[in-house]
N, C-alpha and C positions, 0 to 999 in steps of 0.2 A: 662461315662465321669468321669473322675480325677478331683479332686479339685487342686487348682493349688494357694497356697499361693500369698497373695497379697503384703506380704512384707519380707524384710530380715531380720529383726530384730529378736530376737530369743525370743523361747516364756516364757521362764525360764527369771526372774532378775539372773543377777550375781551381788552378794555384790563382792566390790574390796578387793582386799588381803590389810590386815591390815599391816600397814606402821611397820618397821623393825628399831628400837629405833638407831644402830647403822649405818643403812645406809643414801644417799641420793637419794632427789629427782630433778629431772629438773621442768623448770620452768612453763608447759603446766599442766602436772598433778597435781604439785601443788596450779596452779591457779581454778582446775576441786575439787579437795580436798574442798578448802579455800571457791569456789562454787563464783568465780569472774574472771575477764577477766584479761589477762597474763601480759596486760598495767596495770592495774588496782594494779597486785604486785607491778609492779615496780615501782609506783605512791608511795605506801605505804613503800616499804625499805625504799628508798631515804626520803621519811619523817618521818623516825624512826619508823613507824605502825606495820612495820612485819619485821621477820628479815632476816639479809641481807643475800643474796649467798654468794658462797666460788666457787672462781673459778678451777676447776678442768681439765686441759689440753685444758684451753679456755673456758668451758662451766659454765656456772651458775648455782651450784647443793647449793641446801637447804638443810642441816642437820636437818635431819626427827625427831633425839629428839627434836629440838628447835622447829620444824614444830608441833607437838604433842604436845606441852608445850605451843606453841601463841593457838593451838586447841583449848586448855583445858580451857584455862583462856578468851577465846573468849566465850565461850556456857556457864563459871559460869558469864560473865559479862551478855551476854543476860537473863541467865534465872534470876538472881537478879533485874534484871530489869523489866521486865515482872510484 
């Protein structure tokens, strides 16, 4: 008898490809990034929290430096606080 996987999942992690200072992102990945729900950005633009999209041919793309830059100063705010 064959063993016969029980899931699809793969059994390697893959870390995500590191964000590209000059390009953008949509707004699904960067709520998966942020490690929050997609409502949850939009919650936060609109209340000055994170910063806002740029719309690009209709769609709502984040500039990955700005996206990198709320990162960075989100994880020095956590860990000083810690």
């Amino acid at each position: 008898m064959s063993s016969i996987p029980t899931s699809n999942q793969p059994t390697t992690t893959e870390q995500p490809a590191p964000l590209n200072p000059q390009g953008y992102s949509r707004i699904q990945p960067t709520a998966d990034i942020a490690g929050v729900h997609h409502q949850t950005l939009r919650r936060w633009w609109k209340a000055n929290k994170f910063p806002k999209p740029i719309n690009i041919n209709g769609i709502p793309m984040f500039r990955n430096s700005e996206l990198l830059a709320w990162l960075e100063s989100h994880t020095a705010n956590e860990t000083q606080g810690a």
